[in-house]
C-alpha positions in Angstrom: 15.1 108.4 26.4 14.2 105.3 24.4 11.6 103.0 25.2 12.2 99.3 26.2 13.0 96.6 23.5 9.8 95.1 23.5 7.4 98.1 23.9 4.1 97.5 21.8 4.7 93.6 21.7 2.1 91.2 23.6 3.6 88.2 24.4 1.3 84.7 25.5 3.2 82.6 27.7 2.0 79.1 28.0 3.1 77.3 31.3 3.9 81.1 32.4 2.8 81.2 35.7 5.4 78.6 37.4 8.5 77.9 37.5 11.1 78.6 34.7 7.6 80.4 32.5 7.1 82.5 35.3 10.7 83.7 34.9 10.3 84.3 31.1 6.7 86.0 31.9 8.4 88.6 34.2 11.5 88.9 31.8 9.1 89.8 28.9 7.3 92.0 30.9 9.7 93.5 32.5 11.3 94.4 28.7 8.0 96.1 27.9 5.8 93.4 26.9 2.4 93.0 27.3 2.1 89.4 29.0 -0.8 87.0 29.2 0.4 84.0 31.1 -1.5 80.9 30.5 -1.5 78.1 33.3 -3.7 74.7 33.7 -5.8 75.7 36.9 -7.8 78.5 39.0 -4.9 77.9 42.2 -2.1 78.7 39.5 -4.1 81.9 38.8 -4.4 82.8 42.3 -0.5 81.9 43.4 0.7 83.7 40.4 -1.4 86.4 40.6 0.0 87.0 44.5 3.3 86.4 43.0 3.1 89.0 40.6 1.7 91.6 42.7 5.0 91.7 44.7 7.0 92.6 41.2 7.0 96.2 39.2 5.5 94.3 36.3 1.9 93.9 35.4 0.8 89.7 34.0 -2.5 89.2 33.2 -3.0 85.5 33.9 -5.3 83.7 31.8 -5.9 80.0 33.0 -6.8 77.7 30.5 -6.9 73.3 30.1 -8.1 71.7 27.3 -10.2 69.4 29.1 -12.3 72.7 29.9 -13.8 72.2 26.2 -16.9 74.2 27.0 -14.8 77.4 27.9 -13.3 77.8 24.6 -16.7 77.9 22.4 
């Protein structure tokens, strides 16, 4: 049996966790990526991460905004 077509790959998705990116999230995911989903606030996180629990794929959402300079040093 062979292994899905994107087995081994991680995939970042920005805007992944609404809408049309959320689509493309689970699409990778559910090809065998590995898929961190990047989204603008903490509510995305917690919608998308109830969304995603309902599906057979696993998204690790990451939530990130460049106005939240201090996060990224």
């Amino acid at each position: 049996m062979q292994g899905k077509l994107l087995d081994g790959k991680v995939a970042l998705v920005t805007g992944g966790m609404k809408g049309i990116g959320l689509a493309i999230s689970e699409d990778l995911a559910a090809h065998g990526a590995h898929v961190a989903a990047c989204g603008r606030s903490m509510n995305a996180v917690d919608e998308f991460t109830a969304t995603v629990e309902q599906g057979m794929v696993t998204i690790d959402p990451l939530p990130c905004n460049r106005h939240w300079k201090d996060t990224y040093r």
